[in-house]
N, CA, C and O atoms as a printed pandas DataFrame, in Angstrom:
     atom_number atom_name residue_name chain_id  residue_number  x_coord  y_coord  z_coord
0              1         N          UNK        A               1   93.906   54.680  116.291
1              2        CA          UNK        A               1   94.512   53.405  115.974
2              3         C          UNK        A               1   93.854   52.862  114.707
3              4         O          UNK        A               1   92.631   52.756  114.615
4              5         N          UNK        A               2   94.864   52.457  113.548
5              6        CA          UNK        A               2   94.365   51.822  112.831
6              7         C          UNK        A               2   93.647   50.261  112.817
7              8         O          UNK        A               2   93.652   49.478  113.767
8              9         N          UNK        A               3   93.064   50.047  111.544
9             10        CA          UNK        A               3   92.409   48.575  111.712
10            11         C          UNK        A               3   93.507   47.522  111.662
11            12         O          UNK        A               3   94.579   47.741  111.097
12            13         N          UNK        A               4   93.167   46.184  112.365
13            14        CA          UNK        A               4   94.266   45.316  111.886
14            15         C          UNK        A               4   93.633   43.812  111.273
15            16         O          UNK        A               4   92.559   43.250  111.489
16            17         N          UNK        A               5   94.463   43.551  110.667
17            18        CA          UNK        A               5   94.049   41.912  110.684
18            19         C          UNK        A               5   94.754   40.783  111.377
19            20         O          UNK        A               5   95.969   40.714  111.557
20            21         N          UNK        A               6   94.155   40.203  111.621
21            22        CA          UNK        A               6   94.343   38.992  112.540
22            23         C          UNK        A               6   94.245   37.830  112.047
23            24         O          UNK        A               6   93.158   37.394  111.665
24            25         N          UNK        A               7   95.499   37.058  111.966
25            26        CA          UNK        A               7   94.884   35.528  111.476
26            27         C          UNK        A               7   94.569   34.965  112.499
27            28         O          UNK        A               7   94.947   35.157  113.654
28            29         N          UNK        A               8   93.371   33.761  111.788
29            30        CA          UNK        A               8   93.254   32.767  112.805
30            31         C          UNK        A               8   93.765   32.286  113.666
31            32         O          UNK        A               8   93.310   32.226  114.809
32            33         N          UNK        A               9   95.277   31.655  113.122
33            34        CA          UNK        A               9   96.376   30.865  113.976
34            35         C          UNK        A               9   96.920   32.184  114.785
35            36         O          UNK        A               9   97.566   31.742  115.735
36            37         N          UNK        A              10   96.931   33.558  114.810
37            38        CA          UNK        A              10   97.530   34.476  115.503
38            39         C          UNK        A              10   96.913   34.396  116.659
39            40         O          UNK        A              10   97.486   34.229  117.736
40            41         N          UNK        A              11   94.851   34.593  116.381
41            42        CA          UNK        A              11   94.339   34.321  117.219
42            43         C          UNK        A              11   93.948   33.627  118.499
43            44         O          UNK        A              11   93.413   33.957  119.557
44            45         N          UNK        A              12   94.671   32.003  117.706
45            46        CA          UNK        A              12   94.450   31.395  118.605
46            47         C          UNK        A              12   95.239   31.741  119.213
47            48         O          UNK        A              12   94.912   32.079  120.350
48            49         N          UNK        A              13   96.475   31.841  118.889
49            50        CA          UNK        A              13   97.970   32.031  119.981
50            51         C          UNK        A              13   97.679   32.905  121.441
51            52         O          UNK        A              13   97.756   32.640  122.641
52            53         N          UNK        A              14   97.287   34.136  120.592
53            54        CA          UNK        A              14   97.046   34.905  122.091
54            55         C          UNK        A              14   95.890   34.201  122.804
55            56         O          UNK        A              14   96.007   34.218  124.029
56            57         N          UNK        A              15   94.919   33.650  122.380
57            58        CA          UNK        A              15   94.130   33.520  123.303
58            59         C          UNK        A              15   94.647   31.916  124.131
59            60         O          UNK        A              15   94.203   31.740  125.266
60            61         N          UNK        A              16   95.353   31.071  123.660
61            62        CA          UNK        A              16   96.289   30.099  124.538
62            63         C          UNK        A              16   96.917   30.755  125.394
63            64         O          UNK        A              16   96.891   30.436  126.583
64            65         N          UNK        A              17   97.697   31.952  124.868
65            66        CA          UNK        A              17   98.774   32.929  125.648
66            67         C          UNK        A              17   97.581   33.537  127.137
67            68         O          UNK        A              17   98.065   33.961  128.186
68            69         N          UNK        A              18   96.562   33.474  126.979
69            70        CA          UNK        A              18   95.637   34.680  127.791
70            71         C          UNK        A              18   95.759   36.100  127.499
71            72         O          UNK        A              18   95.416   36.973  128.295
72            73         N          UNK        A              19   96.305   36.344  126.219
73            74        CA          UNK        A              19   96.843   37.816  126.061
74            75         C          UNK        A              19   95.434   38.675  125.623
75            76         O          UNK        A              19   95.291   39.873  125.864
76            77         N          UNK        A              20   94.428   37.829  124.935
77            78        CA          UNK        A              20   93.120   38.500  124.870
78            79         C          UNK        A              20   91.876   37.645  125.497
79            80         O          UNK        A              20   91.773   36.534  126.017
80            81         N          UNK        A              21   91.082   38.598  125.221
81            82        CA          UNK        A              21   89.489   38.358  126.103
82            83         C          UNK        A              21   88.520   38.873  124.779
83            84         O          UNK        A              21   88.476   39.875  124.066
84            85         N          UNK        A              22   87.821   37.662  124.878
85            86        CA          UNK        A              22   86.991   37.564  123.757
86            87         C          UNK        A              22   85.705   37.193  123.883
87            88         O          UNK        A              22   85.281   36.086  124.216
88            89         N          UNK        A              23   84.968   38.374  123.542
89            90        CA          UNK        A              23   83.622   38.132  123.759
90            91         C          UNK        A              23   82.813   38.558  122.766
91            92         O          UNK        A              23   82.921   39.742  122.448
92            93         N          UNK        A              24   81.783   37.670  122.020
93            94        CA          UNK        A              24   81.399   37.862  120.734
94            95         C          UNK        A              24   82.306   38.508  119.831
95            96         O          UNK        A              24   83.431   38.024  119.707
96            97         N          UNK        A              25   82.093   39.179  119.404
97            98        CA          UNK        A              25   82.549   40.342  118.190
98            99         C          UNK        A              25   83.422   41.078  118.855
99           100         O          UNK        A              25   84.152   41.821  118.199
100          101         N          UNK        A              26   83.547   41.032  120.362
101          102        CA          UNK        A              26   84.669   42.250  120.545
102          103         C          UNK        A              26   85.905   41.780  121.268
103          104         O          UNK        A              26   85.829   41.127  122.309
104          105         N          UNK        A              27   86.703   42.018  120.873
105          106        CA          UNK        A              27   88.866   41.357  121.230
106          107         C          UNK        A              27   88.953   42.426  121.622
107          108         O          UNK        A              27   88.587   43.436  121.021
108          109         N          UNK        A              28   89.583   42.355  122.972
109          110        CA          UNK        A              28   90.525   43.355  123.899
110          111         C          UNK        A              28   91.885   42.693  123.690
111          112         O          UNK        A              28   91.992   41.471  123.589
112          113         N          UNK        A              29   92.659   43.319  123.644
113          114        CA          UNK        A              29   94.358   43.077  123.857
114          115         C          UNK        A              29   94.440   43.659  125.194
115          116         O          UNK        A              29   94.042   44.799  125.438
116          117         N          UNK        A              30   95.160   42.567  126.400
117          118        CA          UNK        A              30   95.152   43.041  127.500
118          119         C          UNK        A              30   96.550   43.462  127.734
119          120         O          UNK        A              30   96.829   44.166  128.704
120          121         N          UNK        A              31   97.227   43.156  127.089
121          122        CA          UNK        A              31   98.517   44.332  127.598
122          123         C          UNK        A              31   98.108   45.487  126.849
123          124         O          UNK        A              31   98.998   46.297  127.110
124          125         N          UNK        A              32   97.344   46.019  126.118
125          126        CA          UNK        A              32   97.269   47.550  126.172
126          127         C          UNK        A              32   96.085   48.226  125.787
127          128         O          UNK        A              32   95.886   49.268  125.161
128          129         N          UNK        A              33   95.291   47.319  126.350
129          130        CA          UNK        A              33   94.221   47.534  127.023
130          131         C          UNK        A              33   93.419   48.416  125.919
131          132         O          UNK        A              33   92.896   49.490  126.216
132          133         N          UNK        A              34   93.380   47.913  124.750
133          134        CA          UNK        A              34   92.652   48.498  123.255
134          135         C          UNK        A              34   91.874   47.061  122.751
135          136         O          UNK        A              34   92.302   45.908  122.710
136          137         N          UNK        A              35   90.319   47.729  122.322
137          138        CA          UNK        A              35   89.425   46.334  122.182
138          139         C          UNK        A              35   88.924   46.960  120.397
139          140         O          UNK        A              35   89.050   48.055  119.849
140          141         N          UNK        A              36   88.460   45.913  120.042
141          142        CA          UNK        A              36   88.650   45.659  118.387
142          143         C          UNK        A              36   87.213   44.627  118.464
143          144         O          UNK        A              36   87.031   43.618  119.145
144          145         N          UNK        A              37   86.307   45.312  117.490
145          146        CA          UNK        A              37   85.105   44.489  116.704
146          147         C          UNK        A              37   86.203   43.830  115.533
147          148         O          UNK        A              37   87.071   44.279  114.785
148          149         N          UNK        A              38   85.644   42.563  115.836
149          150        CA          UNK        A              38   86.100   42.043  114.864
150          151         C          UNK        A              38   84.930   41.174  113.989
151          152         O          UNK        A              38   83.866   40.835  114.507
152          153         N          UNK        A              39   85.222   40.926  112.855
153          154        CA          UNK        A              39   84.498   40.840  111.439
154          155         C          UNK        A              39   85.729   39.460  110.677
155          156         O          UNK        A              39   86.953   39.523  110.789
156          157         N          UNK        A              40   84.775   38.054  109.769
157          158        CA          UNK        A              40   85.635   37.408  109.353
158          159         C          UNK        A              40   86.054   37.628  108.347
159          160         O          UNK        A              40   85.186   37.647  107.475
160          161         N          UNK        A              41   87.745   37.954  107.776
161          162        CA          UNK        A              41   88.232   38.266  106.395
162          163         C          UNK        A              41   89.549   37.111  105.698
163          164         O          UNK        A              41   90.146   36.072  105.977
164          165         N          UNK        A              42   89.485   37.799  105.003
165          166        CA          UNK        A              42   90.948   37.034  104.106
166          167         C          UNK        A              42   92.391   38.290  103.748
167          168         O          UNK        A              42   92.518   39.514  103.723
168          169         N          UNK        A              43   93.102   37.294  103.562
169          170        CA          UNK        A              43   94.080   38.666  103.380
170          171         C          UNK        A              43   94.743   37.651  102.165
171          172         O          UNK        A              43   94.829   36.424  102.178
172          173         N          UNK        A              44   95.104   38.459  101.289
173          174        CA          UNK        A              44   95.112   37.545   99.680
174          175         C          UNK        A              44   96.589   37.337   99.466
175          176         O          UNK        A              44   97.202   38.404   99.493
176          177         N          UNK        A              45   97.495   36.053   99.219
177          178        CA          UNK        A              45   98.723   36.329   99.131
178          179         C          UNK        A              45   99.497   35.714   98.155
179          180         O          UNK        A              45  100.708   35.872   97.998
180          181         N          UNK        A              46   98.538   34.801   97.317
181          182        CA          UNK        A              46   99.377   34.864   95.820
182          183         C          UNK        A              46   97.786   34.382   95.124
183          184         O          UNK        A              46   96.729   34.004   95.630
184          185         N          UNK        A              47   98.287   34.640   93.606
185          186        CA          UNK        A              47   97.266   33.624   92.560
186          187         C          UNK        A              47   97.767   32.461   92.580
187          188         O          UNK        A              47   98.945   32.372   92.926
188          189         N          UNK        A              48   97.051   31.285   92.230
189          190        CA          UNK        A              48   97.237   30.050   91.918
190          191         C          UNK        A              48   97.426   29.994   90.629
191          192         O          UNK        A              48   96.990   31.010   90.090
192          193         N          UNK        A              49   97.924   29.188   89.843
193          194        CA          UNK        A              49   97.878   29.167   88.198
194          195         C          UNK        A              49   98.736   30.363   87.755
195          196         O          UNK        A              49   99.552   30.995   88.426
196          197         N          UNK        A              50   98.387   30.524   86.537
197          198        CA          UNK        A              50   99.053   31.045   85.742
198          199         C          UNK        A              50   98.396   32.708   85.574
199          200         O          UNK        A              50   99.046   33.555   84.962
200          201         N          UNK        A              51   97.214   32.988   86.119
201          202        CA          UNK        A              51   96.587   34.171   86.235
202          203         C          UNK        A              51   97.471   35.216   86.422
203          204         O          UNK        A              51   98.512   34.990   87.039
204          205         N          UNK        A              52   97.240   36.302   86.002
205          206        CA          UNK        A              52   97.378   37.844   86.514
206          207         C          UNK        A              52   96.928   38.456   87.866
207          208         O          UNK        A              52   95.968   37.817   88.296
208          209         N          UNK        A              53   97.191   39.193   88.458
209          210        CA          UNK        A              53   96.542   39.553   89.682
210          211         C          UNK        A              53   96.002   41.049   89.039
211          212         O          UNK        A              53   96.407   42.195   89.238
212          213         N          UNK        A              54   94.854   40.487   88.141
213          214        CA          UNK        A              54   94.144   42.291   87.381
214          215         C          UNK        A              54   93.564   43.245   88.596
215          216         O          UNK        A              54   93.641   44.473   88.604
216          217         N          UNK        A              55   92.900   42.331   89.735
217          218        CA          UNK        A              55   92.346   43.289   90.476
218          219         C          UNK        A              55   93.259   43.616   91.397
219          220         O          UNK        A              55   92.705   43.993   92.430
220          221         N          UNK        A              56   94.567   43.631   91.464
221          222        CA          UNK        A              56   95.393   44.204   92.723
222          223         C          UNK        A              56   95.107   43.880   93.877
223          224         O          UNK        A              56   95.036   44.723   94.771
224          225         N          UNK        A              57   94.903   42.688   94.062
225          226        CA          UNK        A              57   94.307   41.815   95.551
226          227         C          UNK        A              57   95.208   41.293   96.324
227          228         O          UNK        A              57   94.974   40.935   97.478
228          229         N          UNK        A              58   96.541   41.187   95.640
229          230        CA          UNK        A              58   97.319   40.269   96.680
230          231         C          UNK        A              58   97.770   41.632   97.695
231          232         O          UNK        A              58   97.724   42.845   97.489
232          233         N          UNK        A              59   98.228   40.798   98.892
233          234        CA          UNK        A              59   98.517   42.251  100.173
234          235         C          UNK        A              59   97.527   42.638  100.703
235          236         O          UNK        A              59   97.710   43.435  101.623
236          237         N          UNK        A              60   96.243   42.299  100.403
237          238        CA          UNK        A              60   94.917   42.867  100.751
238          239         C          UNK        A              60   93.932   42.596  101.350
239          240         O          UNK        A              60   93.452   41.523  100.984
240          241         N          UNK        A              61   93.135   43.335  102.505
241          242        CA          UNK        A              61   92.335   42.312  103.217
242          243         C          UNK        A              61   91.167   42.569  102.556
243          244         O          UNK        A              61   90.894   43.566  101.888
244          245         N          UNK        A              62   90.338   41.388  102.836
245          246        CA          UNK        A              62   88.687   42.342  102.426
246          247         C          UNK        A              62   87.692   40.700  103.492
247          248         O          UNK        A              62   87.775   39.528  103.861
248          249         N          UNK        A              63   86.893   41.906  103.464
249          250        CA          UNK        A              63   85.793   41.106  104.440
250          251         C          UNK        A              63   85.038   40.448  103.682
251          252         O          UNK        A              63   85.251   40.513  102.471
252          253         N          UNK        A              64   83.680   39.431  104.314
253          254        CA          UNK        A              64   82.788   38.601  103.578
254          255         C          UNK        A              64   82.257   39.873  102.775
255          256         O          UNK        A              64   82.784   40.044  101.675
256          257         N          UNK        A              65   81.332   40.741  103.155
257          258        CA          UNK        A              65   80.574   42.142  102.316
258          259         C          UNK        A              65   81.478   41.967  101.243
259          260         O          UNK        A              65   80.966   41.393  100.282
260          261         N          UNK        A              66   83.042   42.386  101.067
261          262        CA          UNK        A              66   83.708   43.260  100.341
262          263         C          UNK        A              66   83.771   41.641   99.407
263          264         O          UNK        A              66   83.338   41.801   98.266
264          265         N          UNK        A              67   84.118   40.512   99.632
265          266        CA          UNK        A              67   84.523   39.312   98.658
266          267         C          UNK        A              67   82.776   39.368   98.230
267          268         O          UNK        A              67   82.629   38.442   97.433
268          269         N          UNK        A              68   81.774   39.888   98.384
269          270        CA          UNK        A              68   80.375   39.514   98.048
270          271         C          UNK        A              68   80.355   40.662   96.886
271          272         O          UNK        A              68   80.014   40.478   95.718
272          273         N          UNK        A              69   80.778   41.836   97.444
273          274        CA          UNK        A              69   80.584   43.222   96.302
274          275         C          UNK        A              69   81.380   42.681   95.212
275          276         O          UNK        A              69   80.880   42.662   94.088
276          277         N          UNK        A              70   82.630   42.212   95.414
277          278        CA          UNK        A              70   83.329   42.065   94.320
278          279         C          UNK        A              70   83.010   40.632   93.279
279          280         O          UNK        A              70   83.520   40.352   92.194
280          281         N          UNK        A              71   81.949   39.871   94.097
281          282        CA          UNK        A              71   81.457   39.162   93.012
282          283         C          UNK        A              71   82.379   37.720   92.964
283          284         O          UNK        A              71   82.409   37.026   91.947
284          285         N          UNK        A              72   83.148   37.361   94.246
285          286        CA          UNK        A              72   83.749   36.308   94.608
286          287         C          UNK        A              72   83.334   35.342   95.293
287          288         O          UNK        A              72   82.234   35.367   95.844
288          289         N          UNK        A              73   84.338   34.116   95.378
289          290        CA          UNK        A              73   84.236   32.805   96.350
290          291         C          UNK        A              73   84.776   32.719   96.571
291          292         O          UNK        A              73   85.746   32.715   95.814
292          293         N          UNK        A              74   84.936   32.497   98.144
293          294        CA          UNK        A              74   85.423   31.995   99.327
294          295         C          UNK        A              74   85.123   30.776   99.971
295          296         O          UNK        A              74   84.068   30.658  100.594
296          297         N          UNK        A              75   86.301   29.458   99.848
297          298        CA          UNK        A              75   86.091   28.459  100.653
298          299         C          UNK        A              75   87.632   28.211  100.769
299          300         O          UNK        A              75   88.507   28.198   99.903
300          301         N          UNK        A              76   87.679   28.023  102.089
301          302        CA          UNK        A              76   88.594   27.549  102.995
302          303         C          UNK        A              76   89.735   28.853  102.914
303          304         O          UNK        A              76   89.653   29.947  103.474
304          305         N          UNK        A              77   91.057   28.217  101.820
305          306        CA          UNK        A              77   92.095   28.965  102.083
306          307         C          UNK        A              77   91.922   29.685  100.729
307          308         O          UNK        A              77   92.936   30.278  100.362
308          309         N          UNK        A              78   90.961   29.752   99.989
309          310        CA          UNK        A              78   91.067   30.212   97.974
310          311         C          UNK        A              78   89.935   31.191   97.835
311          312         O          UNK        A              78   88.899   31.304   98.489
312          313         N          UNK        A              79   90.374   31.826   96.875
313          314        CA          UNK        A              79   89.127   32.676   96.504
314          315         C          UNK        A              79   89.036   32.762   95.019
315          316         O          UNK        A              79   90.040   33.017   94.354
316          317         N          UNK        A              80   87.992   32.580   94.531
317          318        CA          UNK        A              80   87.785   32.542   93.143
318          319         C          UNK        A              80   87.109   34.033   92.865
319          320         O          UNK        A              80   86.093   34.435   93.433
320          321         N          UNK        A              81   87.855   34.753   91.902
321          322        CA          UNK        A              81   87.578   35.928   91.439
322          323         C          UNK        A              81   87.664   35.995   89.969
323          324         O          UNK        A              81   88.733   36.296   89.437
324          325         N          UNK        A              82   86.208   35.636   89.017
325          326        CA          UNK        A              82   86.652   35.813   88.082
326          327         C          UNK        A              82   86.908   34.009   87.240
327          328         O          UNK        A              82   86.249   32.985   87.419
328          329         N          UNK        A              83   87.947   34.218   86.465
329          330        CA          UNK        A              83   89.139   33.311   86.112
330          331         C          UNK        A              83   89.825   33.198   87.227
331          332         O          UNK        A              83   90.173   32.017   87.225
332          333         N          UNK        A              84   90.276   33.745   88.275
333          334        CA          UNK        A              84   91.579   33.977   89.070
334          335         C          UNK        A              84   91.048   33.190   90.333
335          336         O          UNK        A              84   89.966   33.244   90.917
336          337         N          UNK        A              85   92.272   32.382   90.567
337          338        CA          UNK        A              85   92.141   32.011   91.816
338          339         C          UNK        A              85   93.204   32.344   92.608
339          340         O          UNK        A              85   94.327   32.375   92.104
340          341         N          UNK        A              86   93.000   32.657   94.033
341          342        CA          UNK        A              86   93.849   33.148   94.794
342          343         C          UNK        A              86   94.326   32.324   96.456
343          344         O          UNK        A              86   93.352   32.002   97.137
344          345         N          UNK        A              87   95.237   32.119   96.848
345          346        CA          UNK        A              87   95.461   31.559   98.132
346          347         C          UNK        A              87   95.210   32.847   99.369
347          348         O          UNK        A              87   95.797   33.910   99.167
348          349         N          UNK        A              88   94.465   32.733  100.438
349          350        CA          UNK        A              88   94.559   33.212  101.223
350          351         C          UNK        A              88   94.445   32.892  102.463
351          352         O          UNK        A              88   94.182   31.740  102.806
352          353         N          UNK        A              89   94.688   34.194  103.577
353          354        CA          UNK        A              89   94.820   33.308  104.885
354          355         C          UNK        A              89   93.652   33.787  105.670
355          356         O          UNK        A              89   93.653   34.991  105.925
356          357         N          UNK        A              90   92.791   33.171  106.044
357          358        CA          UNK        A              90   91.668   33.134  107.151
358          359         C          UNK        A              90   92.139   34.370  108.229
359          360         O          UNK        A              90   93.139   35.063  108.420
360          361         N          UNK        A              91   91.202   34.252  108.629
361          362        CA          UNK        A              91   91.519   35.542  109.857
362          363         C          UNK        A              91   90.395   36.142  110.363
363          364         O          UNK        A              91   89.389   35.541  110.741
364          365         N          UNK        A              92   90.646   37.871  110.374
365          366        CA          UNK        A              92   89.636   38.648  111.042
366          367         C          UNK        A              92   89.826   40.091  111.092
367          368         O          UNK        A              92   90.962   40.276  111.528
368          369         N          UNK        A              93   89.212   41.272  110.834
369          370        CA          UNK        A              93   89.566   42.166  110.352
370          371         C          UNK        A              93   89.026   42.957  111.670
371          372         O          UNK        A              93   87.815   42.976  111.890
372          373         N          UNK        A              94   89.945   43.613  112.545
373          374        CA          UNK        A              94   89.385   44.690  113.495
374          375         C          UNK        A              94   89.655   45.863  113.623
375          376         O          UNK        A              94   90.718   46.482  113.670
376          377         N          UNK        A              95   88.261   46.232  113.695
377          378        CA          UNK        A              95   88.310   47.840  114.098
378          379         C          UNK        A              95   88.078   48.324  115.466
379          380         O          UNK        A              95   87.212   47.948  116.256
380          381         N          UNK        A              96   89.124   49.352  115.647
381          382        CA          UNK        A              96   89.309   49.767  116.389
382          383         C          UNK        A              96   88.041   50.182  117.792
383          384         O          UNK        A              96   87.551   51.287  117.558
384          385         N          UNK        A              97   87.616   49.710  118.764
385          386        CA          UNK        A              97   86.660   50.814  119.566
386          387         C          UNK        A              97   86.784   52.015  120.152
387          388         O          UNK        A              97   87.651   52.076  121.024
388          389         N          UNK        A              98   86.212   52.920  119.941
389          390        CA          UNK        A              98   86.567   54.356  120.418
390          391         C          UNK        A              98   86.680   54.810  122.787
391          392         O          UNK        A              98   85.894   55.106  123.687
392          393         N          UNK        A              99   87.757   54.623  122.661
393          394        CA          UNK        A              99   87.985   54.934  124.032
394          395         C          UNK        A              99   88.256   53.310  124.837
395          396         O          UNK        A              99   88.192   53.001  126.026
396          397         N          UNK        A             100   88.578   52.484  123.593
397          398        CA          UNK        A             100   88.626   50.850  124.498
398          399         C          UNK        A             100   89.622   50.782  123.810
399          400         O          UNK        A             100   90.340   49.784  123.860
């Protein structure tokens, strides 16, 4: 199974729904019974302004590490890369557990 991302507001949903069980770092989906470390990310979905998208970011998730390697800021819903600022959506990036 591949990784997925998760927004926040998705998050909450299922867990209003009871559809997951959440404990620290690790999300089970209980209808099919597959559990996911999860990690906090962004998933990038336009520039603000008049910028270029040079680094090919929009469509893309990346974690705190990966917005740190690349030499960015992150607050709230924006990320400053550069000149470029970008809108994104909060969330959570999970990987898969092996045999959960």
């Amino acid at each position: 199974m591949a990784r997925l991302f998760i927004s926040e507001e998705r998050l909450d949903a299922w867990m209003a729904d009871g559809k997951v069980d959440l404990d620290g770092e690790l999300m089970t989906l209980k209808e099919i019974g597959k559990s996911f470390t999860i990690r906090p990310a962004v998933r990038f979905l336009e520039v603000t302004g008049n910028e270029a998208d040079g680094a090919e970011l929009i469509g893309k998730v990346k974690d705190e590490e990966a917005l740190a390697g690349l030499g960015a800021e992150h607050y709230s819903t924006s990320v400053i890369l550069g000149e470029v600022a970008y809108e994104v959506q909060q969330g959570f990036l999970g990987d898969p557990v092996a045999g959960g």
